[in-house]
C-alpha positions in Angstrom: 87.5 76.9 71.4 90.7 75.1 71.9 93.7 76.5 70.3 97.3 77.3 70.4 99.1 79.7 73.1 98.9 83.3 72.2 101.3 85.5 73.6 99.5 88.9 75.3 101.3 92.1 76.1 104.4 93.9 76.1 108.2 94.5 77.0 110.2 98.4 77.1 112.6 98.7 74.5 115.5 96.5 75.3 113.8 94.0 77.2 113.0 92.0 74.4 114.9 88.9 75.5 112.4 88.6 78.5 109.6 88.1 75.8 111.1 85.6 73.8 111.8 83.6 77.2 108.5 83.5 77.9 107.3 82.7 74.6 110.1 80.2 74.3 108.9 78.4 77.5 105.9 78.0 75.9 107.6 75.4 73.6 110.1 73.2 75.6 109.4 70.1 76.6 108.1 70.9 79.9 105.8 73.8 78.1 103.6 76.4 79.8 100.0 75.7 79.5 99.1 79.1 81.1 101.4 81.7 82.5 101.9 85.3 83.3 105.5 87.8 83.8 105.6 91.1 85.1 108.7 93.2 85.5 109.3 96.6 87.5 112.8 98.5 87.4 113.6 101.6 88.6 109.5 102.1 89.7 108.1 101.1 86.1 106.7 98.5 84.6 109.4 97.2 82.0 107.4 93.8 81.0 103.7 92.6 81.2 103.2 89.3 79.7 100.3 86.8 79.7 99.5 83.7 77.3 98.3 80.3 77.3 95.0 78.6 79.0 93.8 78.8 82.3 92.2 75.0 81.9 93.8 71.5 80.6 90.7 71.6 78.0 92.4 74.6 76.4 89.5 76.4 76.0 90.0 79.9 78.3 92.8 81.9 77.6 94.8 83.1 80.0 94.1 87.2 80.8 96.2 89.9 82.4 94.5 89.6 85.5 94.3 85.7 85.6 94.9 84.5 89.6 96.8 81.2 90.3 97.3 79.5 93.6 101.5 80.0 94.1 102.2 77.8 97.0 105.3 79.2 98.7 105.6 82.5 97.2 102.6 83.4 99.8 105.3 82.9 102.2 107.2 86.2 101.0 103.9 88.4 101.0 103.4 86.9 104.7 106.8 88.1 105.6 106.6 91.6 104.2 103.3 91.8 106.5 105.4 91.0 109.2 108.2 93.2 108.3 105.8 96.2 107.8 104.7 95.3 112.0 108.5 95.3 113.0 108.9 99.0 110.7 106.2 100.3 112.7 107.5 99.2 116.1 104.1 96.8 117.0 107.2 93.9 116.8 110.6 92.9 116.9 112.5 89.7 115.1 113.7 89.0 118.3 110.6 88.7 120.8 109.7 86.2 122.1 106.5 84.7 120.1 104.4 84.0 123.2 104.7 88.0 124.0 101.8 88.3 120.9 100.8 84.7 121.4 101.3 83.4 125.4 99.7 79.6 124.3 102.8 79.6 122.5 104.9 79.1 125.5 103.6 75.8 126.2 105.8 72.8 126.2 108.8 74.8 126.5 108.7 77.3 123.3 108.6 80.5 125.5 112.3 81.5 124.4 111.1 80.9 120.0 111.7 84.3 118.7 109.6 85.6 115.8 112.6 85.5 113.8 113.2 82.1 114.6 109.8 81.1 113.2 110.1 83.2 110.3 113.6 81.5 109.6 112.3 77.9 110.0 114.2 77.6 113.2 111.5 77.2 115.9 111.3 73.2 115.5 107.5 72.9 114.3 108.0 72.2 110.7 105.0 69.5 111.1 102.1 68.7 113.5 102.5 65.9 115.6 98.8 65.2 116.1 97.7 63.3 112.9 96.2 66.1 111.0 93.9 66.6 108.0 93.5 68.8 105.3 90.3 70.1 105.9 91.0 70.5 109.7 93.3 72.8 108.6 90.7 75.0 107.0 89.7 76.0 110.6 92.5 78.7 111.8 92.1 77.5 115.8 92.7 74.1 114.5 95.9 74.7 113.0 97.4 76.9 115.4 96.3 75.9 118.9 97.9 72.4 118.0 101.2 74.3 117.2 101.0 76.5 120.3 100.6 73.1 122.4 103.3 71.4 120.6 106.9 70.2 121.8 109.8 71.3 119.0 111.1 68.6 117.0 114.3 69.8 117.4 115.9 72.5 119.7 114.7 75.8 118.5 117.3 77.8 117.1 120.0 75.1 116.2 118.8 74.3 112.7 116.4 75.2 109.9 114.1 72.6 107.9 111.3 74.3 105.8 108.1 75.0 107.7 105.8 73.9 104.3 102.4 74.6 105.5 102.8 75.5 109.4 105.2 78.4 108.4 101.8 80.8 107.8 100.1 79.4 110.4 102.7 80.7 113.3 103.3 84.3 111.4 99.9 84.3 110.7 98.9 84.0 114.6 101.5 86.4 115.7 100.0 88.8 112.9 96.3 88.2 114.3 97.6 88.9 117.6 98.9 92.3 117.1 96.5 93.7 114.4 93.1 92.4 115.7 93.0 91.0 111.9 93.3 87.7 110.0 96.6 87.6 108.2 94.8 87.4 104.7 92.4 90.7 105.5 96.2 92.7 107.0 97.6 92.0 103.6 94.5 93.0 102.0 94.6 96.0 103.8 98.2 96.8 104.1 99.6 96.0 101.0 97.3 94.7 98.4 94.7 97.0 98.1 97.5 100.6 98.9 99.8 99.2 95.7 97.0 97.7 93.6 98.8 94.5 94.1 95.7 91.3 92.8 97.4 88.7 95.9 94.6 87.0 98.1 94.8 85.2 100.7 91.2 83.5 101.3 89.8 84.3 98.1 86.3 85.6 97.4 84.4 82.9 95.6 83.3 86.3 93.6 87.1 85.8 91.6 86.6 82.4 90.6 85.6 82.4 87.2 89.3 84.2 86.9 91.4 81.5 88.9 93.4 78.9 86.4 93.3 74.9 87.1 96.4 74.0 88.8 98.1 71.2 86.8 100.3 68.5 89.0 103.8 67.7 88.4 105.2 64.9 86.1 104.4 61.4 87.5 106.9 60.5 90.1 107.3 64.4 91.1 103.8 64.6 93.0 105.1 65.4 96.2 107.8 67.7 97.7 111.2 65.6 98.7 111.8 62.1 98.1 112.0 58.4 99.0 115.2 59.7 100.6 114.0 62.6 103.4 115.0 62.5 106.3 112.5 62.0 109.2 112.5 65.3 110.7 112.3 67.3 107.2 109.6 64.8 106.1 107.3 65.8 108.7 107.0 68.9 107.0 105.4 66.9 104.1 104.1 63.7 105.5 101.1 65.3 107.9 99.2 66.2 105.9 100.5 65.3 102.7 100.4 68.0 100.1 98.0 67.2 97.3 99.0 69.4 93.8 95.3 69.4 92.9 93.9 70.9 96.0 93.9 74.9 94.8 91.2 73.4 92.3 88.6 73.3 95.4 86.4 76.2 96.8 87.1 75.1 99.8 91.0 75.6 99.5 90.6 78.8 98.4 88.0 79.8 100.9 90.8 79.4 104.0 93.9 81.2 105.4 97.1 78.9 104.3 99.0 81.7 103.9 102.3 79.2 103.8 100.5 78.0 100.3 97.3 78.8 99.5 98.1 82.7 98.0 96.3 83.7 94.4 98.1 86.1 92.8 98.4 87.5 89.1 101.7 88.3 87.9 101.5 91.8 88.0 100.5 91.3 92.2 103.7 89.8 93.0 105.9 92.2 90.8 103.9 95.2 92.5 104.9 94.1 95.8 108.2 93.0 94.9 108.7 96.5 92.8 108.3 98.5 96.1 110.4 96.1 98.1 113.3 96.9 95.3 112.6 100.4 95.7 113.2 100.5 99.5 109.4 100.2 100.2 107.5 102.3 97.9 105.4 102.3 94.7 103.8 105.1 92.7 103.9 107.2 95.6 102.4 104.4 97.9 104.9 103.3 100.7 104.2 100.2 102.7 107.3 99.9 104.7 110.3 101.8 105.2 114.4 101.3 103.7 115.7 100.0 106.9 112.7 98.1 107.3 113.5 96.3 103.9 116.6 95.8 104.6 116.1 94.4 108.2 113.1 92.0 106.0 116.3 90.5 103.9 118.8 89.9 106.5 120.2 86.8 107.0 118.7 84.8 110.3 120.3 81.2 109.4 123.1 80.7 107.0 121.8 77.3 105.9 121.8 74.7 105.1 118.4 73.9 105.4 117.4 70.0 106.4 114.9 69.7 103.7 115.7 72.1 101.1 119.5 72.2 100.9 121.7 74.7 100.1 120.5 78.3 101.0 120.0 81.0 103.7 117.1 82.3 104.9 116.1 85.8 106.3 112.8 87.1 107.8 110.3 84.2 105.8 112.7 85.8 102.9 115.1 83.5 100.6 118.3 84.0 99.4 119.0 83.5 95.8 119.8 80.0 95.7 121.1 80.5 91.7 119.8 80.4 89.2 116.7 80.8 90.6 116.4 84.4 91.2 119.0 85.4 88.3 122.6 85.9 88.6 123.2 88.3 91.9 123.6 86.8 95.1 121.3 90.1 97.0 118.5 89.4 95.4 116.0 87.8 97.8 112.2 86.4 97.7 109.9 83.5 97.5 109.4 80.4 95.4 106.4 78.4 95.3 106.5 75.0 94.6 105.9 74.1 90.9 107.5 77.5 90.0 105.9 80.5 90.7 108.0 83.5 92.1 108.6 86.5 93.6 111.6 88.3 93.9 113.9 91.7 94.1 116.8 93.6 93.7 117.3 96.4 96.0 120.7 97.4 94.0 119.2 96.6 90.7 115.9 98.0 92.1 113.9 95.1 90.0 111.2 93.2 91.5 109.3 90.2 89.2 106.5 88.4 90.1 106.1 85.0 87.7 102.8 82.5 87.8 101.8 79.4 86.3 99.6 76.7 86.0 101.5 73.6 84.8 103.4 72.9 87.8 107.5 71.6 87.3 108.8 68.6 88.8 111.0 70.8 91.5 109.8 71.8 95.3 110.8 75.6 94.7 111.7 76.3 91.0 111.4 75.0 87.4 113.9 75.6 84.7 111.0 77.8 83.3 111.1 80.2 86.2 115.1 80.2 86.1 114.9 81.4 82.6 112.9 84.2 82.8 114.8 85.5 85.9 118.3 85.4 83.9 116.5 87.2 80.8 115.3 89.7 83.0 118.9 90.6 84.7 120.5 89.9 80.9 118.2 92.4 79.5 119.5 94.8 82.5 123.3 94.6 81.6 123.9 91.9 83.8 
C-alpha cells in the first residue's frame, strides 16, 4: 500500500543527531524516497537506520538489508581488493601494470604503474573505439580495448576521473593475479569474511531486494556539463552513462566494478569499519595497518581535470569537505547521486550511506553531506 516514509532502526546513546539527519532528509526539498545509514566507531555499530520505498509507486518499504546500485562507491571496495594484494606481497603500487597484464604494454603503456591507474593517472579515462553499453557487459570487450589503447594524455602528468574504465583496469590486474573475476575476489576476500551485503555481478536470486534507482533532476542527467573539457568528457561521452540502467538484469548481471556495486548500508560501513580500525572487524582481518595506511596515501595531489578540487590515493578519495565530514584524513568513495563510503582511522569511524533518489551532483548530495557532519558532531567533533 502506498504510504508515508517510516523510519526503521536505531542509534547508541548520543548519536541521536545522526537519526534526526536522516529523518530530516526525508523532508527537504530534495527528499529521500528510500535510503539506508550505518555507523561503526571504535568496532561497533553506533547507528542502523533504514526508511522510505524501494520503488517510485511507494509501495515496498525499504528493509535493513535493501541493496542499491552506488555507482562510484564500488570504486573504494575495488581499491581495498587491491590494497589487500599489495599487503600480501602478490603486488606493488608501483609495478608496472603489464607485469600482471603484458597486453597492457601496447601502444606505449609499459611504464603505467598500478598506482597510476588506481590514481586516474594512466591516460585512459575513456575508450577511443566507439563503445556500447552492452559491449561492456562482456569483460574481454572492455578491457582488451584498454590494453590496445594509446593514453590520452601522458601517463603520470595529470588525473581526470576514470568513470567506468577505472574497474575495468584494477579489475584486470586483479584477475591476473588471483585467477578470479574482481566481483568473485571481493566476494571472497572481503564480503563474505566481514559479513559485508556488497556485490559486484549480482545474483538474479537478490532481486526482489534491489530498490529502483531514481535519475537526477531534469537538467542533472549526466555527470559534468555543457562546459567539460574534451579530455575529461571522454570519461562520460563513450558510452554515455544512463541513471536508469541499475534498473536492468542485465546491468546487474556484469562486472562494472567502477559503477555497477549493490550494497546495503550496513555493507559499506562493514568494510569501511575495519578500514577505520586498521583492517579488522569482529575478529575478522582483511588487510593489515600499514596496508591501510599505504591504501590512503596520496598518489596525485589534484586537481583532477573533471572533478576539481581533491587528491586522490590508491582508487581512495580525500575528503573533498563537506563531503566526508569535517576532518581532512578521512578518506573513501562517493558514488554519483550520493551514496558513500568512508573512514576515519584517528576517529576509527567508518559509514556506509545508500539511496535511491539520486541528487543533482557527480559525487555527493547535500543529503549525504549531512549525515556525514551529524555523524562526526555526534562524536565531539
Amino acid at each position: 500500500m502506498r504510504g508515508e516514509a517510516v523510519i526503521s532502526g536505531w542509534v547508541a546513546p548520543g548519536f541521536d543527531v545522526v537519526h534526526d539527519a536522516f529523518a530530516g532528509n526525508f523532508r527537504r526539498e530534495d527528499a529521500e524516497l528510500g535510503a539506508a545509514l550505518a555507523v561503526y566507531a571504535d568496532g561497533r555499530c553506533v547507528a542502523d537506520l533504514w526508511g522510505g520505498f524501494t520503488d517510485t509507486a511507494r509501495t515496498r518499504p525499504w528493509a535493513r538489508d535493501t541493496l542499491v546500485n552506488v555507482w562510484s562507491a564500488s570504486k573504494g571496495i575495488v581499491a581495498t581488493a587491491m590494497a589487500m594484494l599489495v599487503d600480501q606481497g602478490r603486488a606493488s603500487y608501483d609495478d608496472p601494470v603489464a607485469k600482471y597484464w603484458p597486453e597492457f604494454a601496447a601502444a606505449g603503456k609499459g611504464a603505467v604503474t598500478v598506482g597510476q591507474i588506481l590514481s586516474h593517472q594512466s591516460g585512459l579515462n575513456g575508450w577511443e573505439v566507439p563503445t556500447r553499453f552492452d559491449e561492456l557487459y562482456d569483460w574481454g570487450t572492455a578491457t582488451s580495448r584498454l590494453a590496445a589503447q594509446v593514453p590520452f594524455w601522458p601517463p603520470g602528468t595529470t588525473a581526470s576521473y576514470h568513470a567506468m574504465t577505472h574497474g575495468f583496469l584494477a579489475g584486470e590486474v586483479i584477475r591476473r593475479i588471483t585467477g578470479q573475476d574482481v566481483g568473485g575476489f571481493i566476494r571472497d576476500a572481503i564480503a563474505a569474511p566481514l559479513g559485508a551485503d556488497f556485490h559486484i555481478g549480482l545474483a538474479a536470486a537478490h532481486d526482489w531486494r534491489v530498490a529502483e534507482i531514481v535519475p537526477p533532476p531534469p537538467g542533472n542527467a549526466l555527470p559534468g556539463g555543457p562546459a567539460m573539457a574534451d579530455i575529461p568528457r571522454r570519461a562520460v561521452s563513450n558510452p554515455a552513462p544512463d541513471p536508469l540502467l541499475p534498473n536492468t538484469r542485465d546491468w546487474r548481471a556484469a562486472q562494472i566494478p567502477a559503477a555497477n556495486g549493490q550494497a546495503s548500508a550496513q555493507g559499506l560501513a562493514r568494510i569501511y569499519g575495519a578500514l577505520a580500525m586498521g583492517g579488522a572487524l569482529d575478529g575478522v582481518r582483511i588487510i593489515s595497518p600499514a596496508g591501510v595506511e599505504r591504501l590512503r596515501e596520496i598518489r596525485h595531489p589534484g586537481p583532477d581535470l573533471m572533478l576539481g578540487p581533491r587528491s586522490w590515493a590508491a582508487g581512495m578519495s580525500s575528503n573533498v569537505a563537506p563531503a566526508f565530514g569535517p576532518h581532512a584524513d578521512t578518506f573513501g568513495h562517493s558514488g554519483w547521486g550520493g551514496a558513500f563510503g568512508c573512514a576515519n582511522m584517528r576517529r576509527r569511524v567508518g559509514i556506509g550511506y545508500v539511496m535511491n533518489r539520486m541528487g543533482g551532483q557527480v559525487a555527493s548530495n547535500p543529503r549525504a553531506s549531512s549525515l556525514a557532519a551529524a555523524v562526526f558532531a555526534a562524536m565531539g567533533d
